[in-house]
FIFI-413618 format. One record per residue: x, y, z of N, C-alpha, C, CB in turn. Coordinates in pm, whole numbers, padded with zeros to 5 digits, always signed. Glycine has a CB too. Example, Ala and Ser with C-alpha at 12.3 -4.5 7.8 and 13.67 -1.06 7.14 Angstrom:
+01319-00569+00780+01230-00450+00780+01320-00330+00780+01131-00447+00905/+01285-00225+00708+01367-00106+00714+01290+00003+00787+01408-00060+00572/
//
This chain:
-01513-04642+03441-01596-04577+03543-01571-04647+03675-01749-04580+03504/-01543-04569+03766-01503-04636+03902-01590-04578+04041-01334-04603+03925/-01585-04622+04149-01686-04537+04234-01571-04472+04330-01820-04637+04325/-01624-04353+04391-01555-04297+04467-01608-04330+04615-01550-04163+04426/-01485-04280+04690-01535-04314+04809-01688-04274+04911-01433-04278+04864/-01719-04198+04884-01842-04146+04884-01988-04190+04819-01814-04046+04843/-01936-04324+04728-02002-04395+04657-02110-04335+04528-02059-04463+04755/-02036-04208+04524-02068-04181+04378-01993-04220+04268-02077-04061+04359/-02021-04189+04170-01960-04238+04020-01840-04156+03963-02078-04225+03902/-01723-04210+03950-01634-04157+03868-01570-04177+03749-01570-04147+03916/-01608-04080+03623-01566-04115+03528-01392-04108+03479-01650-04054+03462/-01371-04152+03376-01245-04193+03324-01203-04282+03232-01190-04223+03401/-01100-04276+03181-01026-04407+03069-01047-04517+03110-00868-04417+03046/-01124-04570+03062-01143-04716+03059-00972-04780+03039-01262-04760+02916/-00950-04907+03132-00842-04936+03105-00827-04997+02982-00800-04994+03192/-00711-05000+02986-00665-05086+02804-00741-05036+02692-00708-05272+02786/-00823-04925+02725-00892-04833+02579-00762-04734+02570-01080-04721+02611/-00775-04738+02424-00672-04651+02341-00714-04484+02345-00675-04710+02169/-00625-04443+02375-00607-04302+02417-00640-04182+02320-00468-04288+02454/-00688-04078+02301-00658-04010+02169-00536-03971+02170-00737-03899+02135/-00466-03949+02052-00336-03879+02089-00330-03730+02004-00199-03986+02047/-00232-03659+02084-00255-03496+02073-00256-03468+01929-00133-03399+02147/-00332-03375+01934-00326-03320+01759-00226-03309+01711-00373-03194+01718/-00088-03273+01783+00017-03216+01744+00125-03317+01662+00068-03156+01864/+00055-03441+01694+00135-03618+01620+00087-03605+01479+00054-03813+01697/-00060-03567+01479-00106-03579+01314-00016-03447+01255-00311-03555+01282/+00031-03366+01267+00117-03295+01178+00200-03346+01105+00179-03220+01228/+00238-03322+00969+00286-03397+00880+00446-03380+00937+00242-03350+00724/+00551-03404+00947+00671-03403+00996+00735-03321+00897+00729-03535+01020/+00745-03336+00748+00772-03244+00641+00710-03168+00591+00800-03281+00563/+00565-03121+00675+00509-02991+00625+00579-02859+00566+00446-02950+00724/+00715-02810+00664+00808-02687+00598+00825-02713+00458+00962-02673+00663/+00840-02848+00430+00922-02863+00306+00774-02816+00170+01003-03069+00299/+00645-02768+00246+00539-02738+00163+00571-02551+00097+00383-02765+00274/+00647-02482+00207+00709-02405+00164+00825-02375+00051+00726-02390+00243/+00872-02504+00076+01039-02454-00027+00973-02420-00155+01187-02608-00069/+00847-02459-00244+00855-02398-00405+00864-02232-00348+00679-02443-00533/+00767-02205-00285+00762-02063-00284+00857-01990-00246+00678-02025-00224/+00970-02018-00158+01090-01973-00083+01187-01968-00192+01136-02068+00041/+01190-02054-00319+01244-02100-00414+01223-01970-00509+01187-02238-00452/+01073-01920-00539+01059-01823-00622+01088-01690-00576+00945-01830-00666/+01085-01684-00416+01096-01552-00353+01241-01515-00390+01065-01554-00187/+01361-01646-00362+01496-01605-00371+01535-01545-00516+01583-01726-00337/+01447-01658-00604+01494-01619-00762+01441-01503-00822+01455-01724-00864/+01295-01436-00771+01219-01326-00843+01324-01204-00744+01004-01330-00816/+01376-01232-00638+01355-01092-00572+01528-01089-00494+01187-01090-00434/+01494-01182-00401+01697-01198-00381+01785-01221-00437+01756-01271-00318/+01813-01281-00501+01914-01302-00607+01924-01157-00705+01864-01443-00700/+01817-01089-00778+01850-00951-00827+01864-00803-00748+01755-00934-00913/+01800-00861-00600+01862-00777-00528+02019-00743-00518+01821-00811-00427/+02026-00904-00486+02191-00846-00414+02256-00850-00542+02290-00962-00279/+02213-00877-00617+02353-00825-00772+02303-00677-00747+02317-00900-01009/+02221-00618-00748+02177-00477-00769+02285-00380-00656+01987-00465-00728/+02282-00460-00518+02336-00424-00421+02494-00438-00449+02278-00493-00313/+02529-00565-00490+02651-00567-00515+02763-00491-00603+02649-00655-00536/+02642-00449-00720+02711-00397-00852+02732-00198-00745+02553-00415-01060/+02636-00208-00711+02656-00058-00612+02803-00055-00552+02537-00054-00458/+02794-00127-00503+02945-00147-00445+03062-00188-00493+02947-00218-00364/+03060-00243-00602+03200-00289-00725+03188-00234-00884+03202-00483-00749/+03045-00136-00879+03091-00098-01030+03112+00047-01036+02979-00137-01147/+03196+00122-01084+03303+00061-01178+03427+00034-01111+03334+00150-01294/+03444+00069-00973+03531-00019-00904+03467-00009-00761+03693+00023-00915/+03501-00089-00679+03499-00131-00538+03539-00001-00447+03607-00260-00515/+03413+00041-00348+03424+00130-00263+03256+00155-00274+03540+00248-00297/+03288+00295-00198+03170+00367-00166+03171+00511-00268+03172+00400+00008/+03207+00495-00389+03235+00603-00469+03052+00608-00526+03383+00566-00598/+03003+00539-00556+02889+00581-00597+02785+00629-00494+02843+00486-00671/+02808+00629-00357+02710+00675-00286+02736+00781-00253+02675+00615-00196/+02891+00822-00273+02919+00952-00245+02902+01021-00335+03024+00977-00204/+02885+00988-00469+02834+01075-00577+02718+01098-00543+02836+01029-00709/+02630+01022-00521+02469+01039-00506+02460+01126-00425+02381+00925-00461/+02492+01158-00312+02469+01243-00155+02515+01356-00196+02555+01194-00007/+02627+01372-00299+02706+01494-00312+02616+01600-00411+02861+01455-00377/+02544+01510-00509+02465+01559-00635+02316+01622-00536+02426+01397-00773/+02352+01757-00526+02204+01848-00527+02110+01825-00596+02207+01971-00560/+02137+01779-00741+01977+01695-00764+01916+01580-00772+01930+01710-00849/+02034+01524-00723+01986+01385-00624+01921+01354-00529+02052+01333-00575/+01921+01481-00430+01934+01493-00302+01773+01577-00331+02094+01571-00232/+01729+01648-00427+01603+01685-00457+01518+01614-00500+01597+01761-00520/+01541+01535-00601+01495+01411-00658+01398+01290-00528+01656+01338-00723/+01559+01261-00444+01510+01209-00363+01358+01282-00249+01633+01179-00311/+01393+01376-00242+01320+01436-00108+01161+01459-00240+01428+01639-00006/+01170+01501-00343+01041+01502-00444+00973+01364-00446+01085+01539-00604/+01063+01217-00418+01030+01132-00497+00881+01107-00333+01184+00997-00561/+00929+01116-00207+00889+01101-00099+00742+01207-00072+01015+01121-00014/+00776+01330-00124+00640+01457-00130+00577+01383-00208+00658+01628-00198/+00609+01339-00346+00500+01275-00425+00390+01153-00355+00580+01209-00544/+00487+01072-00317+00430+00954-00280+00350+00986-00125+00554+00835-00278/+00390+01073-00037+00280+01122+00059+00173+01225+00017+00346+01180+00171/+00156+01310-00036+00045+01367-00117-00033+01263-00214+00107+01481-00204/+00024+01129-00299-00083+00991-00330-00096+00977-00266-00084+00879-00381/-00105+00894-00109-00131+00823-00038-00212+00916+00019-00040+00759+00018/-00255+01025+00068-00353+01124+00169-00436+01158-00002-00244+01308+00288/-00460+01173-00100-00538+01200-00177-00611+01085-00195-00487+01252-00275/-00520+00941-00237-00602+00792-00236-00638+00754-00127-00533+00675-00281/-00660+00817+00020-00761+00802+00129-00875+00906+00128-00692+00811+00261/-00842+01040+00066-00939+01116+00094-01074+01029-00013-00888+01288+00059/-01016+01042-00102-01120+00948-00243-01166+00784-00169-00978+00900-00437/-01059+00725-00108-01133+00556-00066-01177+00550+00041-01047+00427-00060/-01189+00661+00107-01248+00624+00259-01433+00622+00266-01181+00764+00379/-01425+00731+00168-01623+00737+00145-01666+00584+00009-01686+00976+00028/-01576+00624-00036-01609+00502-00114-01630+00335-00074-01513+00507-00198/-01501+00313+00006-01535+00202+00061-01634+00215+00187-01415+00137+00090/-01678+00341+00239-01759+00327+00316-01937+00310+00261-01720+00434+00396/-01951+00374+00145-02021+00342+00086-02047+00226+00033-02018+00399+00039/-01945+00132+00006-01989+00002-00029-01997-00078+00072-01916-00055-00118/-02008-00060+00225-02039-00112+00274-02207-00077+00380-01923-00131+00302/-02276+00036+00311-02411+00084+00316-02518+00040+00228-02405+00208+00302/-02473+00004+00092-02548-00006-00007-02578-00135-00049-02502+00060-00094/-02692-00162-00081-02738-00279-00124-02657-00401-00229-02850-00232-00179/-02700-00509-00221-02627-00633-00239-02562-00560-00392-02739-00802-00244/-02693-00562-00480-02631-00554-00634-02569-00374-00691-02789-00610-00752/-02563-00278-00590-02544-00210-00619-02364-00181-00565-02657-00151-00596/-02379-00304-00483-02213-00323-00385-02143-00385-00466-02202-00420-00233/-02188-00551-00568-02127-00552-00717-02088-00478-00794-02178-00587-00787/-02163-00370-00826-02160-00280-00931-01990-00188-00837-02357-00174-00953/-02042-00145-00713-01907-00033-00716-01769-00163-00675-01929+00137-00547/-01778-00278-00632-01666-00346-00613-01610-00354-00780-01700-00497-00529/-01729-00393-00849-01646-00394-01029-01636-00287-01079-01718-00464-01157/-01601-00183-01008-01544-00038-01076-01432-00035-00991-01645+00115-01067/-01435-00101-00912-01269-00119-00875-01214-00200-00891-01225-00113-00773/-01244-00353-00964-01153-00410-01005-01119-00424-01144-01163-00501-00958/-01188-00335-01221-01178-00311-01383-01051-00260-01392-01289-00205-01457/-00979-00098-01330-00854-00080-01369-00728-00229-01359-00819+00048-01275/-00791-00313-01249-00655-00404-01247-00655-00511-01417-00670-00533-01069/-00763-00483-01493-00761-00529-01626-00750-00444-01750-00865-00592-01638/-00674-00355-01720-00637-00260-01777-00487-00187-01762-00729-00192-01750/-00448-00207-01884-00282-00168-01896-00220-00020-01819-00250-00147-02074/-00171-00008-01723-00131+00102-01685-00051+00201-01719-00108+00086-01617/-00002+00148-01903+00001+00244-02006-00155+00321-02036+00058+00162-02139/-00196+00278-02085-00356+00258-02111-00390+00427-02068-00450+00109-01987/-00384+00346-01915-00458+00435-01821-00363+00578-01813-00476+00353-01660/-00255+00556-01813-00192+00685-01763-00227+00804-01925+00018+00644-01716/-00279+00735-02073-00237+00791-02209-00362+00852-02175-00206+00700-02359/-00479+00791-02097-00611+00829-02103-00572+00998-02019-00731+00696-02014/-00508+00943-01935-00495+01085-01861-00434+01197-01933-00412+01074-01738/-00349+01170-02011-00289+01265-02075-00373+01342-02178-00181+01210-02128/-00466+01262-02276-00582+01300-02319-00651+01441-02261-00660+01188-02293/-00717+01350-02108-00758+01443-01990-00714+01573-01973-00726+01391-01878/-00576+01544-01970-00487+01696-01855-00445+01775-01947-00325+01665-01744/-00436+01758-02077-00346+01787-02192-00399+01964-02175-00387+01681-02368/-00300+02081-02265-00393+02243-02241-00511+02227-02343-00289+02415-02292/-00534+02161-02443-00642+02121-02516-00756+01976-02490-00574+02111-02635/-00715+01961-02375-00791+01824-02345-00916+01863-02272-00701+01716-02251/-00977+01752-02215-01086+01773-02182-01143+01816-02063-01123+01699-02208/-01044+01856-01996-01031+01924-01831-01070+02089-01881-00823+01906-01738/-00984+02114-01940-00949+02271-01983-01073+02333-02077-00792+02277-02082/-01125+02222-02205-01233+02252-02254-01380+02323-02179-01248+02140-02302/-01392+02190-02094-01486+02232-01974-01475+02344-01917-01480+02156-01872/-01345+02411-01872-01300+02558-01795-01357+02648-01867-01142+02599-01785/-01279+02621-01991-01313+02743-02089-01513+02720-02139-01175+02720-02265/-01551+02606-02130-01693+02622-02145-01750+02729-02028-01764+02471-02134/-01742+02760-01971-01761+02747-01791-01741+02901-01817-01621+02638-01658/-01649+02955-01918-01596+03113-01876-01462+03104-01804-01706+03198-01764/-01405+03006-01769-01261+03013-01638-01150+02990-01728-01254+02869-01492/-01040+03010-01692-00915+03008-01796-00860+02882-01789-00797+03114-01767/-00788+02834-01859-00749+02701-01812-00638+02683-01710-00713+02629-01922/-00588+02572-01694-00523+02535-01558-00416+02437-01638-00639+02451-01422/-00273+02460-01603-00171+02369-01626-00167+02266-01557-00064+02417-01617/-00193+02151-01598-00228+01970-01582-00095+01910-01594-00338+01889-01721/-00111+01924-01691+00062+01815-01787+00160+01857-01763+00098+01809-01960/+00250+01804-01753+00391+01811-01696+00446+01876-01583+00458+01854-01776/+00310+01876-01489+00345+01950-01366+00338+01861-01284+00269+02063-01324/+00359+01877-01132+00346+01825-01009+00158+01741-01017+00377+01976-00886/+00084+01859-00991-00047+01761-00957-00077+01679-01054-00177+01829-00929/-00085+01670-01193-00078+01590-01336-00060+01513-01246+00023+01604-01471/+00074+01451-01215+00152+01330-01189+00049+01273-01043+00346+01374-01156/+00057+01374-00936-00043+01331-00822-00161+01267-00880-00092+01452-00733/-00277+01346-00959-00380+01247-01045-00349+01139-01094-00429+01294-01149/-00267+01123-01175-00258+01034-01237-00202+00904-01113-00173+01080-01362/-00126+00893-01056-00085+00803-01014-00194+00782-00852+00077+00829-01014/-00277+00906-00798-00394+00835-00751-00499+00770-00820-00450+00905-00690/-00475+00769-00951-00649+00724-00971-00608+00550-01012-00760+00839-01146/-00426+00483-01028-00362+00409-01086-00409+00315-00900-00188+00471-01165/-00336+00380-00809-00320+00339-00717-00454+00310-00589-00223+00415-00699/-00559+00382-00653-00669+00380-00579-00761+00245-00526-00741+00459-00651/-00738+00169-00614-00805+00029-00613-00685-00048-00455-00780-00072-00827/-00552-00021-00429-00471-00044-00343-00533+00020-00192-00339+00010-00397/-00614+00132-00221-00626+00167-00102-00767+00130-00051-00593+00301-00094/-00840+00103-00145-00996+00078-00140-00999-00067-00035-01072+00048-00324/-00954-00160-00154-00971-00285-00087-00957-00327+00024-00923-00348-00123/-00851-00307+00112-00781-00293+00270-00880-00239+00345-00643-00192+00289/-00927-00080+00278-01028+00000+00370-01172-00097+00388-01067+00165+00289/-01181-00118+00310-01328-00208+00292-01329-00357+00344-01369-00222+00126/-01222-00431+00346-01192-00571+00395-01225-00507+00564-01002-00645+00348/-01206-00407+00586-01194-00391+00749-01291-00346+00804-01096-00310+00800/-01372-00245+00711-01536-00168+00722-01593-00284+00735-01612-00070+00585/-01606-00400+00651-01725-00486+00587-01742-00554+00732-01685-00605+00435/-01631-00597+00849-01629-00639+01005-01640-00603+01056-01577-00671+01068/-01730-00474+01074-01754-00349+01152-01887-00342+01204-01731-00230+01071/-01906-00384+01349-02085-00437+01366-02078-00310+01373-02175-00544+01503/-02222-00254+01307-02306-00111+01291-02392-00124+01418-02413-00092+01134/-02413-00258+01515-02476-00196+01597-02415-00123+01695-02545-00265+01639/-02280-00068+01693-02230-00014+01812-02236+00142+01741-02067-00085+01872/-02276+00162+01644-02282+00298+01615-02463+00344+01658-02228+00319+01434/-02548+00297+01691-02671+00276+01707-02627+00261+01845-02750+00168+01625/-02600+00164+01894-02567+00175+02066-02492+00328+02099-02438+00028+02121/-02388+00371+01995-02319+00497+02073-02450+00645+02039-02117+00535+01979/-02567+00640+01963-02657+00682+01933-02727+00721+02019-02699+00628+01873/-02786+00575+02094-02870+00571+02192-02861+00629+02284-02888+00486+02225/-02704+00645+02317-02668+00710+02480-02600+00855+02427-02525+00592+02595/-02667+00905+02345-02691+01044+02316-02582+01087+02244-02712+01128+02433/-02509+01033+02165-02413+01049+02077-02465+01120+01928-02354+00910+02063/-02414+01234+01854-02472+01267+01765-02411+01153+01656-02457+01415+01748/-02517+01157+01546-02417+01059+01435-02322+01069+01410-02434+01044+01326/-02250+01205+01349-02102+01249+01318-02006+01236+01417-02093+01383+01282/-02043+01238+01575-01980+01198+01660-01959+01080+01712-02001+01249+01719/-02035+00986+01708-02024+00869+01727-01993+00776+01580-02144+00840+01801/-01969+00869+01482-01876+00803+01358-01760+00801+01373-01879+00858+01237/-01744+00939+01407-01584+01009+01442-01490+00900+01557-01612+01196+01540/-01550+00868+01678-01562+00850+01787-01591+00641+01764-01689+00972+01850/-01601+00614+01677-01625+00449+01717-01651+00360+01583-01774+00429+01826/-01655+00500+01478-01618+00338+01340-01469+00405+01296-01773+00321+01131/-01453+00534+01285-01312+00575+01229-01193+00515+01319-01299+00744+01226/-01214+00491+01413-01114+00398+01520-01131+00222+01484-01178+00429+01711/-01221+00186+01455-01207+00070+01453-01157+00028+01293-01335+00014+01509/-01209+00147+01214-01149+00125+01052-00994+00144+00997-01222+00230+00963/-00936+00166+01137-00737+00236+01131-00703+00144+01064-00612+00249+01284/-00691+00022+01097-00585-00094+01033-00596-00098+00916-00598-00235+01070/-00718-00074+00848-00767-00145+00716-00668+00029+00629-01019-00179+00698/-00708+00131+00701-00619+00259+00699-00483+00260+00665-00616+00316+00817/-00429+00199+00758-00291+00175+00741-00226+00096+00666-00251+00152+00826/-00302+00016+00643-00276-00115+00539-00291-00047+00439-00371-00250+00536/-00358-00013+00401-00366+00058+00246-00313+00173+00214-00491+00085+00203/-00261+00291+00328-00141+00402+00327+00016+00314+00305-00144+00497+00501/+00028+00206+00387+00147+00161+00329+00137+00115+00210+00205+00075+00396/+00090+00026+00162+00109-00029+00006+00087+00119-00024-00012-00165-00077/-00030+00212-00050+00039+00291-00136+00137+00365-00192+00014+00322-00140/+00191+00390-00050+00296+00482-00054+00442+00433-00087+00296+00544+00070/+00468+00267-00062+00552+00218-00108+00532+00240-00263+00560+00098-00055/+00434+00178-00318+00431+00178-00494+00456+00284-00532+00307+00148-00572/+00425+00396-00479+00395+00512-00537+00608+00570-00540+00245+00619-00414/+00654+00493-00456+00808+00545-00446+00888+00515-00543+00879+00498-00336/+00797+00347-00630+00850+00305-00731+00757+00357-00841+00872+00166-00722/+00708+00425-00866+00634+00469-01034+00720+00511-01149+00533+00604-01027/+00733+00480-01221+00815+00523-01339+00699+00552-01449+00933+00399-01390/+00568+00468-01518+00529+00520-01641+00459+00624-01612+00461+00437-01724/+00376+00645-01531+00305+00780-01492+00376+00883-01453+00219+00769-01392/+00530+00940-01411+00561+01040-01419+00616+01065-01500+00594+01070-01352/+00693+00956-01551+00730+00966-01693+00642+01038-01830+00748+00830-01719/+00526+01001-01848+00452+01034-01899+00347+01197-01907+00419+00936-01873/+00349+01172-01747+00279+01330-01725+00343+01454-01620+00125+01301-01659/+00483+01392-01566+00533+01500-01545+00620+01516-01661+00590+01509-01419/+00723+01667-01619+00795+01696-01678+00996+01713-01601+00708+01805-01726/+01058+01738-01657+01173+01745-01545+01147+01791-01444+01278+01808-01567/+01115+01900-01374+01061+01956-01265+00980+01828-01179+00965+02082-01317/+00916+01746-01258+00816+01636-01124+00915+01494-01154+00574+01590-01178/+01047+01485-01163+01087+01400-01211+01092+01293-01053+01215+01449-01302/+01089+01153-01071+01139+01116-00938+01247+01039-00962+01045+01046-00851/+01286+00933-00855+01386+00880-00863+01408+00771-00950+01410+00859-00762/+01312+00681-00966+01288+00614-01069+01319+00633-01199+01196+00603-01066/+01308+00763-01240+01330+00788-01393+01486+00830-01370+01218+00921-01475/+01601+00895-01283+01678+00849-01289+01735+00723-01281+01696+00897-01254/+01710+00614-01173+01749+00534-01245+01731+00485-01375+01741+00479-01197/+01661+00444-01432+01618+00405-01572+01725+00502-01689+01430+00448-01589/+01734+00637-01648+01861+00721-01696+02011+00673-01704+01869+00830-01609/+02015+00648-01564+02155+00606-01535+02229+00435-01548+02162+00653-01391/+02097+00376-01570+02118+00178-01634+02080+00160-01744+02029+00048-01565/+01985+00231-01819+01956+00248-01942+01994+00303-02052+01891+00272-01940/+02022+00475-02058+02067+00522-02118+02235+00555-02105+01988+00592-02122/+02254+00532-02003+02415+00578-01935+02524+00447-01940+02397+00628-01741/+02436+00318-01883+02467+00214-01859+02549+00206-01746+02508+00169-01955/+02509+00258-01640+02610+00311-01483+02526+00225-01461+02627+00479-01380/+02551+00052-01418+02476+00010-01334+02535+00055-01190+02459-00131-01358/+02637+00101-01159+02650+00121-01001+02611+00231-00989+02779+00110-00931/+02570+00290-01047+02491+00423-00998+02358+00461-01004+02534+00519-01052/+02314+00344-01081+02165+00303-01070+02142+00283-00971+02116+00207-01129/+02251+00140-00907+02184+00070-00793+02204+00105-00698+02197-00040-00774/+02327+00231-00665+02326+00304-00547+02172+00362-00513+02434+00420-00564/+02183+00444-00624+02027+00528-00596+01886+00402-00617+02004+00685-00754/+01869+00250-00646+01743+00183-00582+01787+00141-00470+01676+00070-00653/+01909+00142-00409+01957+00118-00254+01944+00227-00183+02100+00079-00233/+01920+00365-00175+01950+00458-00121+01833+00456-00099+02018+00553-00165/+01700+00440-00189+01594+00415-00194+01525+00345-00105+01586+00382-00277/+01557+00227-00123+01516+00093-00053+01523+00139+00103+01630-00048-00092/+01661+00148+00138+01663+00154+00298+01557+00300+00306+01858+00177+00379/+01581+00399+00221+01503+00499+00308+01347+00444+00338+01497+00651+00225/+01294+00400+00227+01198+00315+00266+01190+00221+00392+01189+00248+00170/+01287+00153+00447+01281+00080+00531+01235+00157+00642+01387+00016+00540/+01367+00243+00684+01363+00345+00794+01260+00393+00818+01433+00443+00784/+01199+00495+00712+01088+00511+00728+00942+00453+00778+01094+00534+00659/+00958+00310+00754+00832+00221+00783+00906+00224+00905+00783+00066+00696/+00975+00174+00940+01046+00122+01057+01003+00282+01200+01263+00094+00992/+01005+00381+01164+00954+00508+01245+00809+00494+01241+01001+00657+01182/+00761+00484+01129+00576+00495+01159+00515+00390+01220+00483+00503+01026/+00576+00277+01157+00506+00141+01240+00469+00144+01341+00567+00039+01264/+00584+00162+01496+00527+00139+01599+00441+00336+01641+00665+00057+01712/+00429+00429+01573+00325+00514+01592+00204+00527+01542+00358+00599+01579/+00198+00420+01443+00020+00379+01380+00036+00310+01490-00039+00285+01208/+00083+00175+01557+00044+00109+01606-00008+00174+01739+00121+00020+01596/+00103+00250+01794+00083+00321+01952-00048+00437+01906+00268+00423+02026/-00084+00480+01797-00220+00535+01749-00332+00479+01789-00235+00533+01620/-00336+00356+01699-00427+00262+01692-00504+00160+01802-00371+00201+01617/-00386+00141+01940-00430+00147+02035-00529+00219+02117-00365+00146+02060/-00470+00341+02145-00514+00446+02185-00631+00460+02113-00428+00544+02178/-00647+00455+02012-00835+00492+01939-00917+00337+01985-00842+00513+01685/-00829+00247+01938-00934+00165+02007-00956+00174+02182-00895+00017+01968/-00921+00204+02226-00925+00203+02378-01062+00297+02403-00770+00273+02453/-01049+00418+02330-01119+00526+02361-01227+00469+02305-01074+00662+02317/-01234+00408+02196-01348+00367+02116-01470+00262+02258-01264+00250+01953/
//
């Protein structure tokens, strides 16, 4: 403490007192190296069978681009593919229409009744997704228990199994817990008093829902449209199971063509042909959820 010229008091470092030093010294110097197990499992679970997958595309049964030109050339490849993509966007807009009230509801309802619906969504993840898809078949079957009900009812029955929507059910009700959680991690941070503030200044409820929680709930939205729609590109036991050739996707060719055929390069053309379209695709929507998502929050 020293005086200033003005003969007030000025504080400061005492001399020869020890300094703090910046947070940035206590960092461990080999912290990265806290990463390598996991970088370790990422290469071995996922890169390493990638690029054989990628590689065998390109050298089996000999070296070139002969298997991608088979794939592009094959008309029902080229259907396959464009089915495997309708499927997985019709899950993803059905597993929002179903998780958006739901997780909005669990974030209205009381403590033990918010237990109760969070453990009805995490019960399917303890449950075999054989299991679940045989239950459905049960369900959809022309003698099952969908159709029973019709015909109780007086109505004729309705073809379930081995069609297109079969497969849509089934693989929303597999995938639904993917879209819930995201939606609800993002609701549950959602102060309700700004829906009461947009109230006050003469906002009807439905409009000031529309207008200032559905904008602030996008991310948790989007987060859970992508995971679904990725998984849903890879499904194999649920269409397997409840479609029929007609709902076939790409998946069950491959499994055709490495399994029963033993073409690994023509397997892995078509999970490469796959893969990038997937990429591309995220790679186009990304920055228009994002340039969306702006824009609603702004307005919000």
């Amino acid at each position: 403490m020293t005086t200033t010229p003005d003969g007030g008091l000025k504080t400061g470092p005492v001399a020869g007192s020890a300094q703090p030093a910046p947070l940035s010294r206590f960092r461990p110097r080999g912290a990265v190296w806290l990463a390598a197990p996991a970088v370790l499992v990422l290469l071995a679970a996922l890169a390493y069978p990638l690029s054989i997958v990628v590689l065998r595309s390109f050298t089996d049964p000999a070296p070139g681009l002969a298997n991608y030109v088979w794939f592009f050339q094959s008309a029902v490849n080229r259907t396959v593919l464009q089915r495997t993509f309708v499927v997985a966007a019709w899950v993803t807009l059905a597993s929002l229409i179903c998780a958006y009230p739901y997780a909005y509801a669990m974030t209205i309802v009381g403590r033990n009744l918010r237990l109760a619906l969070i453990l009805c969504v995490l019960v399917p993840f303890w449950l075999s997704g054989v299991v679940r898809t045989l239950a459905w078949v049960i369900l959809l079957q022309d003698s099952g228990v969908i159709n029973s009900f019709l015909r109780s009812l007086g109505l004729s029955p309705v073809k379930l199994i081995r069609t297109m929507p079969g497969v849509i059910i089934g693989m929303t009700q597999v995938l639904l817990p993917f879209m819930i959680l995201p939606i609800y991690s993002v609701m549950r941070g959602i102060d309700t008093r700004l829906l009461q503030a947009a109230r006050s200044l003469g906002a009807k409820p439905w409009k000031a829902f529309l207008q200032v929680y559905v904008p602030l709930s996008l991310p948790g939205v989007y987060a859970g449209a992508i995971i679904v729609f990725i998984l849903s590109l890879g499904f194999y036991i649920t269409p397997a199971l409840l479609g029929g050739p007609r709902s076939n996707m790409l998946s069950s060719l491959v499994q055709n063509q490495v399994l029963s055929l033993l073409n690994w390069g023509r397997g892995g053309a078509m999970g490469v042909v796959l893969l990038v379209a997937t990429f591309v695709l995220l790679a186009i929507a990304a920055p228009l959820m994002r340039q969306k998502h702006t824009s609603s929050r702004r307005e919000a």
